[in-house]
C-alpha positions as CSV (number, residue, x, y, z in Angstrom):
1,X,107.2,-5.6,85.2
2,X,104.1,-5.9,87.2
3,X,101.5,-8.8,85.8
4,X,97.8,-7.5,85.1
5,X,95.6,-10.0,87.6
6,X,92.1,-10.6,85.9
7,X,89.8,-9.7,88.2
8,X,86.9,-12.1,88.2
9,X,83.7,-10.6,87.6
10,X,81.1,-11.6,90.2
11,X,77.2,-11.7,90.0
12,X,75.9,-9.2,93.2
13,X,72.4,-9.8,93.7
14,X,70.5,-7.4,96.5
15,X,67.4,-6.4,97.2
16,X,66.2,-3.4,98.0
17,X,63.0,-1.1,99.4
18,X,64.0,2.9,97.1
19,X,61.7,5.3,99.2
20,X,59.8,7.7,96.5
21,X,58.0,10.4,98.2
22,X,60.5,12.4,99.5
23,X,62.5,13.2,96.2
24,X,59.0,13.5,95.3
25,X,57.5,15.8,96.2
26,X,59.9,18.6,95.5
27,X,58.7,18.3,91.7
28,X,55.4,19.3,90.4
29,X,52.7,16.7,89.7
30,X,53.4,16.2,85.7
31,X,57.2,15.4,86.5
32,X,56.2,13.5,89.6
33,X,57.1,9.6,87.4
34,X,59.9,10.5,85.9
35,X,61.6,12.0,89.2
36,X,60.8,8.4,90.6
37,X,62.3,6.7,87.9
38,X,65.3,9.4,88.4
39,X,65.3,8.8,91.9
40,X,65.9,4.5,91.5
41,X,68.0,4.8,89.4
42,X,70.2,7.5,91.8
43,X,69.5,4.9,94.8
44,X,71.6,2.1,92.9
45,X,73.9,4.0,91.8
46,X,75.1,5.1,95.1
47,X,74.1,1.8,96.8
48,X,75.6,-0.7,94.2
49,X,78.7,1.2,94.0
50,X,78.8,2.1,90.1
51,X,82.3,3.1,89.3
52,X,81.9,5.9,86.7
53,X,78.4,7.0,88.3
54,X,76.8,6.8,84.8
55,X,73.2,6.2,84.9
56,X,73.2,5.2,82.1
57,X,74.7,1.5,83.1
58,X,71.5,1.2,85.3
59,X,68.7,-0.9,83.3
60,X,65.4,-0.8,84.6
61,X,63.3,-3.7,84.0
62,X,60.0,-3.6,81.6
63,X,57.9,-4.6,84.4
64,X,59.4,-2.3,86.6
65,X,58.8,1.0,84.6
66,X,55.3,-0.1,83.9
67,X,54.8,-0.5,87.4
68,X,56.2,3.0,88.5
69,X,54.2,4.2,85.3
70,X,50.9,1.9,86.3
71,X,49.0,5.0,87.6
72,X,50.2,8.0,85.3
73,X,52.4,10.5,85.3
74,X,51.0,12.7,88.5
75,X,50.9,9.5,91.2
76,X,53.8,7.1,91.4
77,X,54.2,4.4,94.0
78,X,55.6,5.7,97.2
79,X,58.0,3.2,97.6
80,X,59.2,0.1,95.2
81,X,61.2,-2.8,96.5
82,X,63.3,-4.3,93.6
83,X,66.1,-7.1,93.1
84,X,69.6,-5.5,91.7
85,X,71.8,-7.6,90.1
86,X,75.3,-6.1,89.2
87,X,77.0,-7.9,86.3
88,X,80.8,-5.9,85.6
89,X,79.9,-2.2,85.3
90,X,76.1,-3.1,84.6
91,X,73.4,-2.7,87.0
92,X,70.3,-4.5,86.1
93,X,66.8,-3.8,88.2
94,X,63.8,-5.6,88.6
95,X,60.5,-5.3,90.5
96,X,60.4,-7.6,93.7
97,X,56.7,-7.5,94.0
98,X,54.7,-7.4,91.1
99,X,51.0,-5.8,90.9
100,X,48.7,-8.8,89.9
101,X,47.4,-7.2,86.7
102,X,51.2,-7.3,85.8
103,X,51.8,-10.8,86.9
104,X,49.3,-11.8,84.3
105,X,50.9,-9.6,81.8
106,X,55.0,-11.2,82.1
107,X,53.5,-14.6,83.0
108,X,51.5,-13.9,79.1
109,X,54.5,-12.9,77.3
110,X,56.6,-15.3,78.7
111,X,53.6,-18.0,77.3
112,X,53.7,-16.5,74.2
113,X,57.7,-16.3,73.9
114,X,58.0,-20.2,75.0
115,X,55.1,-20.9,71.5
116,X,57.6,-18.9,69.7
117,X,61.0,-21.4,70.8
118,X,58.7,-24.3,70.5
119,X,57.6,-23.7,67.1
120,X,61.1,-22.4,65.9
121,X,62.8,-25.8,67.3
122,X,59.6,-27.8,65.0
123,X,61.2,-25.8,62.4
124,X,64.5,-26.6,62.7
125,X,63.9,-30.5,63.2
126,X,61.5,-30.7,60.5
127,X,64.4,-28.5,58.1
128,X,66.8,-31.0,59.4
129,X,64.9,-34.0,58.5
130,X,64.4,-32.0,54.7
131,X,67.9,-31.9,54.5
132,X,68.5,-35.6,55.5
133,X,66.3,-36.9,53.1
134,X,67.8,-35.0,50.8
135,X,71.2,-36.4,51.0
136,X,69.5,-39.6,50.8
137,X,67.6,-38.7,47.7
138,X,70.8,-36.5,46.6
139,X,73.0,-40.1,46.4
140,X,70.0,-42.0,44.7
141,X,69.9,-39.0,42.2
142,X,73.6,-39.0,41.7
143,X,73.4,-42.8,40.8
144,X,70.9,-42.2,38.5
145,X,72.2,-39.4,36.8
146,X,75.3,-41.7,36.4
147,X,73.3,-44.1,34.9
148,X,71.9,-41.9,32.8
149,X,74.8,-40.5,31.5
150,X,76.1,-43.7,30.7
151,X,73.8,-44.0,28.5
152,X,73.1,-40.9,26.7
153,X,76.9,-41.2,25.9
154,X,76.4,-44.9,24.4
155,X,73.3,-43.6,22.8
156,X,75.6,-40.6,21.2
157,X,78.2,-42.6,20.4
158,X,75.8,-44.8,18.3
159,X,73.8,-42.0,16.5
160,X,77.6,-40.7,16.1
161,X,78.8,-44.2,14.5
162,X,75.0,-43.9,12.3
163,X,76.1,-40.7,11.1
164,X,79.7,-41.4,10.3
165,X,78.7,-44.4,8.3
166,X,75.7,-42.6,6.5
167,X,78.3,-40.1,5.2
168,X,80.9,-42.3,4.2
169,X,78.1,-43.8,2.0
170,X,77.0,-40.7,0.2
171,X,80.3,-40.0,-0.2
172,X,80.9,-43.3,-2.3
173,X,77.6,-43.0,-3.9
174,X,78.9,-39.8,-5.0
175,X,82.1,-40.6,-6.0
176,X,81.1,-43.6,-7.8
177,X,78.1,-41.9,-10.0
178,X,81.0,-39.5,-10.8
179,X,83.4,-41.8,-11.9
180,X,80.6,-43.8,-13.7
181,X,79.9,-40.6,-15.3
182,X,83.1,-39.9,-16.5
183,X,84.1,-43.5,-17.7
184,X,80.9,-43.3,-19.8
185,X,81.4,-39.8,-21.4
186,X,84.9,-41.0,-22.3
187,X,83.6,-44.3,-23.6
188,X,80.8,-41.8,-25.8
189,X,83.7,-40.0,-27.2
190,X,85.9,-43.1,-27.9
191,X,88.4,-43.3,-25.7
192,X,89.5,-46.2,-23.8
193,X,90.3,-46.4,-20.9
194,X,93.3,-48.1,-21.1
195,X,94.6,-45.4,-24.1
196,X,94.5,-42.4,-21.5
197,X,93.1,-40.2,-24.1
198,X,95.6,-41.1,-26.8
């Protein structure tokens, strides 16, 4: 039996210059973008040799469709020079030359999106430094509820010994005012106590 080789997946990067006016300008002016965008994405596939030919494993960067899209729908760039890379059967495109105004725009977001890992790492320390303190304060509380326990259970076993001994002693007090009671009656009605009612 033949043994399946893995077939190591390499990074292809490449740039590129995709001519836009000649697919262009077959289209009529409202459909004049999206033929562009069409027409990049038609360029890689045939240039980065995509096995199944499915445009749909070309992804076009952000920065790239706001670029082709920068001056509406009716007036795309003529031509676009972008950076392919080709990871296994995806094709990912980016815009080599950026317009300025869009510069400011990535270089912005990426700002904003470094705040964001900045604060979220704060966040994680300071939850980290909860949770140790914690523990510490968890085994301090465990020691004290230990302690504490220790004593409610001598304190219960006290109010326990209190309450066995209080009700032992109403029972004699009962018992003895009974049998009081009855060796009086019996002496009232003259019997003795050594007779046994004889």
């Amino acid at each position: 039996m033949a043994k399946k080789e893995e077939v190591k997946e390499e990074k292809i990067e490449r740039e590129y210059i995709i001519p836009l006016r000649e697919k262009g300008r077959v289209v009529p002016r409202y459909k004049k973008t999206p033929k562009a965008i069409r027409t990049v994405k038609e360029f890689l596939l045939r240039h980065m040799k995509v096995r199944d030919g499915d445009s749909n494993s070309i992804r076009i960067d952000s920065y790239l469709n706001e670029q082709l899209w920068m001056r509406g729908i009716k007036n795309p760039p003529y031509k676009v020079k972008v950076k392919a890379v080709k990871e296994g059967d995806v094709v990912r495109v980016y815009s080599a030359d950026l317009p300025q105004n869009i510069k400011f725009k990535k270089a912005r977001e990426e700002k904003i999106e470094e705040k964001a890992k900045e604060e979220l790492e704060k966040k994680k320390t300071l939850m980290e430094k909860a949770r140790e303190t914690m523990k510490g304060k968890g085994e301090e509380k465990k020691a004290d509820e230990e302690k504490k326990e220790e004593t409610e259970k001598e304190k219960s076993s006290q109010v326990a010994e209190e309450t066995i001994e209080k009700e032992s002693a109403k029972a004699m007090k009962h018992t003895a005012k009974t049998n009081l009671q009855k060796q009086k009656g019996m002496e009232r009605k003259g019997y003795d106590a050594t007779s046994r009612g004889h």
